[in-house]
N, CA and C atoms of all chains as a GROMACS GRO file, in nm:
protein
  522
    1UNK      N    1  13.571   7.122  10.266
    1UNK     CA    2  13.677   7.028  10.228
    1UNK      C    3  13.675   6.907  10.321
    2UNK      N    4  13.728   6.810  10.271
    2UNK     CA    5  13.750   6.649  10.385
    2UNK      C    6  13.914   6.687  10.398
    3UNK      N    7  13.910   6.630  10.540
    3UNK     CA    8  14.028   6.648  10.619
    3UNK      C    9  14.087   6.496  10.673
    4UNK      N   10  14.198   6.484  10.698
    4UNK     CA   11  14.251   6.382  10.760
    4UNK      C   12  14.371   6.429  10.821
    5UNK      N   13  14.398   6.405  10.976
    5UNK     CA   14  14.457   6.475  11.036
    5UNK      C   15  14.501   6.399  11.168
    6UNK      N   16  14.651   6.382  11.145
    6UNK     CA   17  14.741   6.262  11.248
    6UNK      C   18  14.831   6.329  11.288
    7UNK      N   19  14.899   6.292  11.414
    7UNK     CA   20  14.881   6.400  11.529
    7UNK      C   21  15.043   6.276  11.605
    8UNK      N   22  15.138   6.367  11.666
    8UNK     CA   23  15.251   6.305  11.710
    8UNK      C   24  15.274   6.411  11.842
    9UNK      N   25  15.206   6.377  11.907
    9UNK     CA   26  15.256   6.511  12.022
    9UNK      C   27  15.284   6.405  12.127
   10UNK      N   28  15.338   6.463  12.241
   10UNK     CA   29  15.395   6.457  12.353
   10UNK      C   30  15.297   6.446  12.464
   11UNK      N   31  15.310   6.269  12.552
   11UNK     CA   32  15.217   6.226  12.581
   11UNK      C   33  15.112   6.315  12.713
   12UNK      N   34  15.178   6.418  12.685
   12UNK     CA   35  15.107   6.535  12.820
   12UNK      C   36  15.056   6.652  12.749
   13UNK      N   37  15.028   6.589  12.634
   13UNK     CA   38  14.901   6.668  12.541
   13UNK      C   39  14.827   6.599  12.460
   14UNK      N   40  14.842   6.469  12.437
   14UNK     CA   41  14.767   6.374  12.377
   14UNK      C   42  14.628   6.409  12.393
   15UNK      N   43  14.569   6.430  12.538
   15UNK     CA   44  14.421   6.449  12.610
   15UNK      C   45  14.387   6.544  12.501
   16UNK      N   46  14.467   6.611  12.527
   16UNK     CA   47  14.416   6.793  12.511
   16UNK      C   48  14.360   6.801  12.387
   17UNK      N   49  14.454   6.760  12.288
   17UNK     CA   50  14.426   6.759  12.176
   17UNK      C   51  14.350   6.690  12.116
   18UNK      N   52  14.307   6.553  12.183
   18UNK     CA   53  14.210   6.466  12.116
   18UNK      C   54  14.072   6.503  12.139
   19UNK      N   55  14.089   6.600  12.325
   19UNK     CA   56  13.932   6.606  12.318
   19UNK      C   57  13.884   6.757  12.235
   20UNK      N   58  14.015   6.782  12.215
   20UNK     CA   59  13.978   6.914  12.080
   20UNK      C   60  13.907   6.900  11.910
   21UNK      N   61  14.016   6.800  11.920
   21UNK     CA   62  13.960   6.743  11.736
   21UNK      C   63  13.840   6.649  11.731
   22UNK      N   64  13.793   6.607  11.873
   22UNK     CA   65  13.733   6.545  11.908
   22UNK      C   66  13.557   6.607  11.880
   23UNK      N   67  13.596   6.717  11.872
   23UNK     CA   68  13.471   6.824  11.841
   23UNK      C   69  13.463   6.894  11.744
   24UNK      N   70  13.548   6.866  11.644
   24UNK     CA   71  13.507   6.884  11.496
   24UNK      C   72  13.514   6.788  11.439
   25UNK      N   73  13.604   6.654  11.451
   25UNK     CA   74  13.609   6.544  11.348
   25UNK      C   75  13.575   6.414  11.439
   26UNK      N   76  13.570   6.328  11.282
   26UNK     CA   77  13.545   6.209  11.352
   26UNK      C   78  13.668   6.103  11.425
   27UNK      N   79  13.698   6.077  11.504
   27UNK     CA   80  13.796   6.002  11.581
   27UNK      C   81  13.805   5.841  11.434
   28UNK      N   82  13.922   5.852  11.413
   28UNK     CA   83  13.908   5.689  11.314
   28UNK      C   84  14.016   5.630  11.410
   29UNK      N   85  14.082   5.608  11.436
   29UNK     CA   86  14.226   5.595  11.520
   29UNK      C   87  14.315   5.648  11.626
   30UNK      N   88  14.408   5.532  11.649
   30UNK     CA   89  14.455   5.612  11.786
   30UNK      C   90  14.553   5.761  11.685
   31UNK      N   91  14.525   5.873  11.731
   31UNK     CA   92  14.614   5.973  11.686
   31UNK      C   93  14.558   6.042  11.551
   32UNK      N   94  14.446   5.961  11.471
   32UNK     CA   95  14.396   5.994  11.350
   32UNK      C   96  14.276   6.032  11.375
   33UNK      N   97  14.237   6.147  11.314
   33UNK     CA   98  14.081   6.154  11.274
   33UNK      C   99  14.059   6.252  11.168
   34UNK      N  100  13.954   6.238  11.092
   34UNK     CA  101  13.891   6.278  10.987
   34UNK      C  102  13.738   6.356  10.975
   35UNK      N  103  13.688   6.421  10.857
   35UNK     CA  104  13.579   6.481  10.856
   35UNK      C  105  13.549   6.578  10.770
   36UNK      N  106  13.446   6.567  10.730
   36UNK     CA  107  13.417   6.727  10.636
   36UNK      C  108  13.384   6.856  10.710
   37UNK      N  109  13.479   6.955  10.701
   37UNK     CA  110  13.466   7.116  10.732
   37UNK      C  111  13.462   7.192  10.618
   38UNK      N  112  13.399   7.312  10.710
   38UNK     CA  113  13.398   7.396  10.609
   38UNK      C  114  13.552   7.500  10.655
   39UNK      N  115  13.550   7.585  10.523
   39UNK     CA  116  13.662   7.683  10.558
   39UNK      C  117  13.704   7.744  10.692
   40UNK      N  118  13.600   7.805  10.722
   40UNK     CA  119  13.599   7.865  10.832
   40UNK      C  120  13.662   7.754  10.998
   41UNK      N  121  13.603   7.668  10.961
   41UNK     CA  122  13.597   7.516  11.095
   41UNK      C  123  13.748   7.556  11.086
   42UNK      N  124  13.782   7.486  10.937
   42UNK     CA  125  13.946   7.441  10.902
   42UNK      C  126  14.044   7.562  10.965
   43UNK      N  127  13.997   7.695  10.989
   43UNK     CA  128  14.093   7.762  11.012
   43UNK      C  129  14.066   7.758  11.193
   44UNK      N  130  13.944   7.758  11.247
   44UNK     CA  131  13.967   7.719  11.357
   44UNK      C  132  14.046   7.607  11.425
   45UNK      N  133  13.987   7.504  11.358
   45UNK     CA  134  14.085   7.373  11.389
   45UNK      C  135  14.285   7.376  11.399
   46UNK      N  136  14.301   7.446  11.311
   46UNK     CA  137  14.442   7.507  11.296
   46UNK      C  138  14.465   7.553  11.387
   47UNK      N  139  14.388   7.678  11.444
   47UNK     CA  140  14.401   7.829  11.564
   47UNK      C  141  14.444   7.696  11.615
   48UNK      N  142  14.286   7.648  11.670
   48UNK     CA  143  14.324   7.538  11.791
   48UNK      C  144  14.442   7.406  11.835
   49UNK      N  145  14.490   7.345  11.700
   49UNK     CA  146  14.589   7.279  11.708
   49UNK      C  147  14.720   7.394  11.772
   50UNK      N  148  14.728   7.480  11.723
   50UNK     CA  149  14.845   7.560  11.704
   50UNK      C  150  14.860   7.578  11.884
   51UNK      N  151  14.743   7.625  11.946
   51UNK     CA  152  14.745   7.669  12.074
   51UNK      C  153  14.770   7.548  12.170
   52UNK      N  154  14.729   7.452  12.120
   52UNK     CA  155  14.784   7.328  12.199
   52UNK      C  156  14.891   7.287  12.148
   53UNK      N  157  14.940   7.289  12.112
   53UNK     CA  158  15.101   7.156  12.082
   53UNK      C  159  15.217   7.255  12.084
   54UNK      N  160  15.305   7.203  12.151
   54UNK     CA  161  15.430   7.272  12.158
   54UNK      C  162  15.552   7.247  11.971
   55UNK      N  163  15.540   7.379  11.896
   55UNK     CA  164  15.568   7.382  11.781
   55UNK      C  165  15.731   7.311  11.817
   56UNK      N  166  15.813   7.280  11.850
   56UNK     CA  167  15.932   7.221  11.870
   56UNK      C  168  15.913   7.126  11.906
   57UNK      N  169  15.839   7.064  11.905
   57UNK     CA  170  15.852   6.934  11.965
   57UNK      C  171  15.688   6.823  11.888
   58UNK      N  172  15.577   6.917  11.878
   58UNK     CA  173  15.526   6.785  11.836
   58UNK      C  174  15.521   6.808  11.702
   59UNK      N  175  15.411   6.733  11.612
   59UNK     CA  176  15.388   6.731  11.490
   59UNK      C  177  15.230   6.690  11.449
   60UNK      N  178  15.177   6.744  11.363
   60UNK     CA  179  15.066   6.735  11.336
   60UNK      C  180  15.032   6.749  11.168
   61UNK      N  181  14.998   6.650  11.106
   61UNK     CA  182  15.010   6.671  10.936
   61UNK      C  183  14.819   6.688  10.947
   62UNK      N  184  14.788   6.791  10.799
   62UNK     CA  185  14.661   6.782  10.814
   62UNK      C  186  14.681   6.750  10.641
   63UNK      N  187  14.620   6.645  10.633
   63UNK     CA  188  14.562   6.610  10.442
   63UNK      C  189  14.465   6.674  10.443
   64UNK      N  190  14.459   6.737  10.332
   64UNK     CA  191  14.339   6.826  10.284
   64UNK      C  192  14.266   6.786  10.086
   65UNK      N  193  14.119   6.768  10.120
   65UNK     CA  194  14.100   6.700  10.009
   65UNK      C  195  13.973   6.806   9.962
   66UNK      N  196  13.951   6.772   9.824
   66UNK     CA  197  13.835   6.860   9.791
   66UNK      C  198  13.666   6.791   9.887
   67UNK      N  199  13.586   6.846   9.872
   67UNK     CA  200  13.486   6.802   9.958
   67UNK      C  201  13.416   6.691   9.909
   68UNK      N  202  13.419   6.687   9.754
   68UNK     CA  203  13.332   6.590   9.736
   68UNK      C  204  13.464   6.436   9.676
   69UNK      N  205  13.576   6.454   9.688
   69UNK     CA  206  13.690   6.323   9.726
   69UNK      C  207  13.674   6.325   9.838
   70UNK      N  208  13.619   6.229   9.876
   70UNK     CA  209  13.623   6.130   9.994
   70UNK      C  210  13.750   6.012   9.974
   71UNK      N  211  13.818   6.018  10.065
   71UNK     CA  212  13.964   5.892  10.008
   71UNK      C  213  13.889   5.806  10.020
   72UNK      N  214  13.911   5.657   9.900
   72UNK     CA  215  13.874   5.530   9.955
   72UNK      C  216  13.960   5.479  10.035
   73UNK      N  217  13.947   5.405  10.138
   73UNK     CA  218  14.043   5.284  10.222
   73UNK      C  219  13.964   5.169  10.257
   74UNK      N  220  14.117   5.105  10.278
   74UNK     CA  221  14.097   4.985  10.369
   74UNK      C  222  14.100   4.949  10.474
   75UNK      N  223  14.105   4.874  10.579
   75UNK     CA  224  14.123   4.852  10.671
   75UNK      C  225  14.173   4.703  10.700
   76UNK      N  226  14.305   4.676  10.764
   76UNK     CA  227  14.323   4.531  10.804
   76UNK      C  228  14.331   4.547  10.935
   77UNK      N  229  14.297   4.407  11.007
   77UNK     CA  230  14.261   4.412  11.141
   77UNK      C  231  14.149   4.488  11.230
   78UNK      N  232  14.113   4.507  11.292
   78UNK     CA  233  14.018   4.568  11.326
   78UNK      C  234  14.032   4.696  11.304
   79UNK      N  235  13.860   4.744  11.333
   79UNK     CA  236  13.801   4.891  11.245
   79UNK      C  237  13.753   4.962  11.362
   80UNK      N  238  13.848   5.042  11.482
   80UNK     CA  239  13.840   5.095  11.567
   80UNK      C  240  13.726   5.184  11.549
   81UNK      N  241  13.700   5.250  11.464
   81UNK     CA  242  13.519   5.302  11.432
   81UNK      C  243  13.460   5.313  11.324
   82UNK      N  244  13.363   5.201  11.345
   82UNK     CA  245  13.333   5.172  11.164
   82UNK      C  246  13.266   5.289  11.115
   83UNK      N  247  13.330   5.223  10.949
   83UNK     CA  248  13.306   5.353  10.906
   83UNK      C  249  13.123   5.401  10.892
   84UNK      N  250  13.055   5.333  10.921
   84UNK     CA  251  12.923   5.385  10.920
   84UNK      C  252  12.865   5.434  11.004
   85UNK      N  253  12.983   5.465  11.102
   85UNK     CA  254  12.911   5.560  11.180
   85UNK      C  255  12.965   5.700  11.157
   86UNK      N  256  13.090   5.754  11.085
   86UNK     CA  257  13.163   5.863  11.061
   86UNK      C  258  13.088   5.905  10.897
   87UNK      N  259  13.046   5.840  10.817
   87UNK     CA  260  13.047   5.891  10.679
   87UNK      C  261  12.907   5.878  10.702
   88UNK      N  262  14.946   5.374   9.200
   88UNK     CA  263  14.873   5.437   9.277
   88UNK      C  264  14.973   5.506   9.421
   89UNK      N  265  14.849   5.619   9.523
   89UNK     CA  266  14.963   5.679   9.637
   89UNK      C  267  14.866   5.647   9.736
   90UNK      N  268  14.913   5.620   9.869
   90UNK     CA  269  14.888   5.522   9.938
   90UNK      C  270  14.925   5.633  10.095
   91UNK      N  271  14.843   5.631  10.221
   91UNK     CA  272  14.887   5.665  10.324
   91UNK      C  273  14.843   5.561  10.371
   92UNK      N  274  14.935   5.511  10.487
   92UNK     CA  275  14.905   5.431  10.571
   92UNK      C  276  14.965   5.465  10.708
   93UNK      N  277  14.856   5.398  10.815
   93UNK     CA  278  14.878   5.473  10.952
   93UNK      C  279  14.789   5.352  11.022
   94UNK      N  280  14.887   5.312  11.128
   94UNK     CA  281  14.847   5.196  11.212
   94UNK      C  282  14.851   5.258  11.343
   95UNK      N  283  14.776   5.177  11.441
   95UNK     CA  284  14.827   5.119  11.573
   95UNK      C  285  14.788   4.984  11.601
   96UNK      N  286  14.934   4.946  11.607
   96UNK     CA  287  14.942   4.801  11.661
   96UNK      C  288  15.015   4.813  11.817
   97UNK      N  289  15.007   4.662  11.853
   97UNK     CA  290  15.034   4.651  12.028
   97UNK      C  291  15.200   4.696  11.991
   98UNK      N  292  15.263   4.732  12.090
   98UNK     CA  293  15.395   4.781  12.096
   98UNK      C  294  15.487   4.694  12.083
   99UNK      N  295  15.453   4.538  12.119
   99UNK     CA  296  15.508   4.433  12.060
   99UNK      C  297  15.534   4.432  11.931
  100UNK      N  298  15.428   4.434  11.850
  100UNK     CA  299  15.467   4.474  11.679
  100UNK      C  300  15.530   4.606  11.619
  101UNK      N  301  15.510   4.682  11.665
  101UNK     CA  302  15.543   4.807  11.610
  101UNK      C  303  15.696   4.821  11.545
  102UNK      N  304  15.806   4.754  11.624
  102UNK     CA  305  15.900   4.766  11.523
  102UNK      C  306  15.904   4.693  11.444
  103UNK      N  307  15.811   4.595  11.403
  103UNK     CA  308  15.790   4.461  11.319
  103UNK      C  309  15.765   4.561  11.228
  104UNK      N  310  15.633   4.602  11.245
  104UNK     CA  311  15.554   4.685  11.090
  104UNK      C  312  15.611   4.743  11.053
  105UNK      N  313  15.653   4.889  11.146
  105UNK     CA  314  15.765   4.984  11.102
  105UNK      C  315  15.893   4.881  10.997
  106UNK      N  316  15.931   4.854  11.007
  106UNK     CA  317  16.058   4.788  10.942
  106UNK      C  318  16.010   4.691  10.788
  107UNK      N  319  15.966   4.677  10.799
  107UNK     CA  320  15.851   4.623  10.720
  107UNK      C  321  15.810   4.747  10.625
  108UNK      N  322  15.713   4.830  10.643
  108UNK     CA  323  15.689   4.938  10.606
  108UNK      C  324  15.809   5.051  10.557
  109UNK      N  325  15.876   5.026  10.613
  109UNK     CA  326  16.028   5.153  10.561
  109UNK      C  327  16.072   5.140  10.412
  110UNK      N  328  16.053   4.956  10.416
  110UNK     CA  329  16.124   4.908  10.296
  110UNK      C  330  16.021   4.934  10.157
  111UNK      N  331  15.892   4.952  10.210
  111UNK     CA  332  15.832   4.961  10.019
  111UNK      C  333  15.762   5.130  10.053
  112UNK      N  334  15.775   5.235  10.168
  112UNK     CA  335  15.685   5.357  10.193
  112UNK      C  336  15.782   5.453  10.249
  113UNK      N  337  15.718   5.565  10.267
  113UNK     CA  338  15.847   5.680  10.314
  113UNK      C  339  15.778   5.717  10.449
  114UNK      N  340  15.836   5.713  10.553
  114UNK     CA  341  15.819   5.740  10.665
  114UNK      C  342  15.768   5.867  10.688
  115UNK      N  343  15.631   5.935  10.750
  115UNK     CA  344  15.660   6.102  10.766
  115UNK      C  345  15.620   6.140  10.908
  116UNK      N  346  15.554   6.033  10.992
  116UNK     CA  347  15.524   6.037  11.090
  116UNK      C  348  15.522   5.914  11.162
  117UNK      N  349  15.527   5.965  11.295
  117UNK     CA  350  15.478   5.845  11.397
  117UNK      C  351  15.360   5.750  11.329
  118UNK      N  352  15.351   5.623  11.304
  118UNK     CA  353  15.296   5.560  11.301
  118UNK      C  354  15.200   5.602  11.180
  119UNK      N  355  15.256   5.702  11.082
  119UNK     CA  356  15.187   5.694  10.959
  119UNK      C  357  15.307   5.732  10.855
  120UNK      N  358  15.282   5.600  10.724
  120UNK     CA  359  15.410   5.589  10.601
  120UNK      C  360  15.272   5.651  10.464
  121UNK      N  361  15.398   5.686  10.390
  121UNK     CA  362  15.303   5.679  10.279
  121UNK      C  363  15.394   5.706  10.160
  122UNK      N  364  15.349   5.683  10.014
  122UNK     CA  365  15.438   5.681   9.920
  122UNK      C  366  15.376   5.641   9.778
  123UNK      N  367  15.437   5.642   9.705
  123UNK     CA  368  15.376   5.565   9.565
  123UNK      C  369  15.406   5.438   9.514
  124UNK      N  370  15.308   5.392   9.493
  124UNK     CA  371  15.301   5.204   9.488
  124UNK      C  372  15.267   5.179   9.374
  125UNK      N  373  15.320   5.073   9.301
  125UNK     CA  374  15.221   4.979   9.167
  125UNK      C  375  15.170   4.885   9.289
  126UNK      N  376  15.055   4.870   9.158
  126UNK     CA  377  14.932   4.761   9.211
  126UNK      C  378  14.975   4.662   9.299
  127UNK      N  379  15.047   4.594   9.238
  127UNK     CA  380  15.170   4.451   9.293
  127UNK      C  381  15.227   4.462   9.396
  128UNK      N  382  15.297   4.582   9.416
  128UNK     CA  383  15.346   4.613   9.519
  128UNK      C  384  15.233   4.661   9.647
  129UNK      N  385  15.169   4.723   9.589
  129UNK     CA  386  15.050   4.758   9.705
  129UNK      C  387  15.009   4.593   9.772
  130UNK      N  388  14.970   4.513   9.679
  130UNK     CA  389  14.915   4.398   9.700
  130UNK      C  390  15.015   4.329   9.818
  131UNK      N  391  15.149   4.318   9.780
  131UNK     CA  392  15.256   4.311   9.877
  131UNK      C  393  15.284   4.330  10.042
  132UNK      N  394  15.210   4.472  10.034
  132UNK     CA  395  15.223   4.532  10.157
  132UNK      C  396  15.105   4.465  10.235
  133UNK      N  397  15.005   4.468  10.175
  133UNK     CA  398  14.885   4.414  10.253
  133UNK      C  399  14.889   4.294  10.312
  134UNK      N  400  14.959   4.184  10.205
  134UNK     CA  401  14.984   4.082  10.283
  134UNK      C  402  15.096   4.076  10.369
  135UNK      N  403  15.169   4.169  10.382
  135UNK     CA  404  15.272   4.143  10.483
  135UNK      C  405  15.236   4.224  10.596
  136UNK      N  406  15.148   4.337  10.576
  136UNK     CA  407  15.107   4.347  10.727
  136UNK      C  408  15.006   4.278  10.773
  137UNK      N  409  14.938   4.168  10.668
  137UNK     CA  410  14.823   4.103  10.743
  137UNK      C  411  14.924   3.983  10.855
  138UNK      N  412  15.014   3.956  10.751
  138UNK     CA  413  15.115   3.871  10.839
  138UNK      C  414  15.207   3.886  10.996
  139UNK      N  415  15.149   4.074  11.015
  139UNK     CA  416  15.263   4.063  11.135
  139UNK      C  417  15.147   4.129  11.209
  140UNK      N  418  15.061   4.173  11.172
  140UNK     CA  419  14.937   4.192  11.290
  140UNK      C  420  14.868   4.086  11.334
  141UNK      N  421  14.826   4.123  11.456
  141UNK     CA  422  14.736   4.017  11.511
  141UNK      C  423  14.584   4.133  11.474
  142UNK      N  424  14.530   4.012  11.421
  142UNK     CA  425  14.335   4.111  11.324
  142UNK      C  426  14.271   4.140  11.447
  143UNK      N  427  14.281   4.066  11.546
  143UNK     CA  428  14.160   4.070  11.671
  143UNK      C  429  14.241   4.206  11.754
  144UNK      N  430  14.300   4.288  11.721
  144UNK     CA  431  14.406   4.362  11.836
  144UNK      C  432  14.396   4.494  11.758
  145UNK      N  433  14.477   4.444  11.653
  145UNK     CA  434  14.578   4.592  11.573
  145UNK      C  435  14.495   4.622  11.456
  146UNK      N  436  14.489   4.765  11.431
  146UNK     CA  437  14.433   4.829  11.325
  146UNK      C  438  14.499   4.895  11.260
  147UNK      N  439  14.511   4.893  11.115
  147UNK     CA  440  14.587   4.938  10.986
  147UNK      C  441  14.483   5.028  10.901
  148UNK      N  442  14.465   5.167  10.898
  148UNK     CA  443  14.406   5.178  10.767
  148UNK      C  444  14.489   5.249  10.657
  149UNK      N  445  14.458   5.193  10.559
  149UNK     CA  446  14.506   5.263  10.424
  149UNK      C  447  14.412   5.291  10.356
  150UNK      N  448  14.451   5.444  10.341
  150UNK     CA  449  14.411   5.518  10.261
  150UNK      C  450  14.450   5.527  10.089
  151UNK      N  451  14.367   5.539   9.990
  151UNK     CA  452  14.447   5.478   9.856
  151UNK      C  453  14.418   5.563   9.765
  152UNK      N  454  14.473   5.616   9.680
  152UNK     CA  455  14.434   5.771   9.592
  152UNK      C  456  14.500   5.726   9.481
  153UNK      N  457  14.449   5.754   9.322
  153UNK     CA  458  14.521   5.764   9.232
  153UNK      C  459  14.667   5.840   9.249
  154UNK      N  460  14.718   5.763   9.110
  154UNK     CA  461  14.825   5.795   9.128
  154UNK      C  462  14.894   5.961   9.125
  155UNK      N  463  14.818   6.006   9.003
  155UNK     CA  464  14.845   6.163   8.993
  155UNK      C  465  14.813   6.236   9.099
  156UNK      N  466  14.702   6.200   9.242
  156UNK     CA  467  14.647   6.258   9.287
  156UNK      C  468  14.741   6.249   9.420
  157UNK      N  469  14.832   6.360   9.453
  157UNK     CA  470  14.893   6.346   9.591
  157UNK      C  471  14.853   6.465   9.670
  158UNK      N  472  14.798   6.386   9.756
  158UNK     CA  473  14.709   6.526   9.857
  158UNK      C  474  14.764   6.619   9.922
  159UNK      N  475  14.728   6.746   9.958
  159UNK     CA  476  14.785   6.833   9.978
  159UNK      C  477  14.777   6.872  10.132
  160UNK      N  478  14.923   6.927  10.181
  160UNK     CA  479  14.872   6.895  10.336
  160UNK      C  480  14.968   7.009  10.405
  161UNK      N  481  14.909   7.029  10.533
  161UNK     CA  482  14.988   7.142  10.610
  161UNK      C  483  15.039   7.088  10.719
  162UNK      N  484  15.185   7.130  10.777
  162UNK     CA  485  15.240   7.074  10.921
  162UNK      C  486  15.213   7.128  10.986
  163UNK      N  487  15.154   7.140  11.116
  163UNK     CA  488  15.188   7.246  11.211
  163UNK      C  489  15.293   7.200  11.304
  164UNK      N  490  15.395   7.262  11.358
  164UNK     CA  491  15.516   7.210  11.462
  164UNK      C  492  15.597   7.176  11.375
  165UNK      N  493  15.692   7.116  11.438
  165UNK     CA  494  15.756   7.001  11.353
  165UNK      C  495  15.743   6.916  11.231
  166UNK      N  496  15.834   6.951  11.128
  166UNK     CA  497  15.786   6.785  10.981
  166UNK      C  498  15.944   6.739  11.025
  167UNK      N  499  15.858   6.612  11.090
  167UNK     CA  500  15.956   6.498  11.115
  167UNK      C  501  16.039   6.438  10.994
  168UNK      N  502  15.951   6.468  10.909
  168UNK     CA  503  16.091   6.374  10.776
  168UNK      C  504  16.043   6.494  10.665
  169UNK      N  505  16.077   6.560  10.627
  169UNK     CA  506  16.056   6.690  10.525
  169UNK      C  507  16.051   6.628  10.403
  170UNK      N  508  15.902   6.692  10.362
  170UNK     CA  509  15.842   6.672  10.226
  170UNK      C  510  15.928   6.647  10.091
  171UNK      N  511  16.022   6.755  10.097
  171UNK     CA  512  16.125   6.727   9.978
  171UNK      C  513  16.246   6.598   9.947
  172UNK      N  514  16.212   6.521  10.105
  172UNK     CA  515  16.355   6.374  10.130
  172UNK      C  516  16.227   6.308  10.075
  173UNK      N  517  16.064   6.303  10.048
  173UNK     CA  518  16.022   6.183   9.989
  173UNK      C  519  15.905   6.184   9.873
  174UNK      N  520  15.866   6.280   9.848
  174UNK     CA  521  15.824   6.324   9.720
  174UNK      C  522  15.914   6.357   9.614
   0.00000   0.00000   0.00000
């Protein structure tokens, strides 16, 4: 499946968590990143969110898409990592 | 069409966009709105956040999905504005 996955935690886990998702997806933004996993990844990625973020306090939405929808977008203003290097 | 959008701009703008953004999208996170748009209105938004970002600084992406198609997604922690106040 493609994932997109933005992230509201508490700035004394920001690290933690970025250099986590940081190793399954691609970084697009500050707090955002994206990527194709498979099932298995997706439920790790979860374990792993879950073990980092304090459930009362931060927030973490994951969009979940079939594998072969890729979302189209846009971008205004600058393209913190183009997309040709993630797709 | 349904639309996520998720910025970071300098902290100078941020209550610019935000406020801006409240009025045509539904808030669900820090620094990401999203909602259902006609064309016109989409067109709307773009130019008004091209208007309060600075392009060389701040990055906006929107994400853009048919309309029937609203993606499906999991919270972990906290849902800052609950699914049922904007779907």
């Amino acid at each position: 499946m493609y994932v997109i996955i933005v992230y509201d935690v508490n700035v004394s886990r920001v690290n933690k968590i970025k250099s986590f998702l940081r190793k399954h997806l691609n970084w697009v933004q500050n707090s955002v990143f994206e990527g194709e996993v498979t099932k298995a990844e997706f439920e790790r990625i979860k374990d792993g969110i879950s073990r980092i973020i304090d459930e009362d306090e931060d927030s973490v939405i994951i969009y979940k898409f079939p594998l072969d929808f890729v979302p189209k977008r846009e971008i205004l203003g600058v393209e913190k990592n183009p997309i040709d290097d993630i797709i």
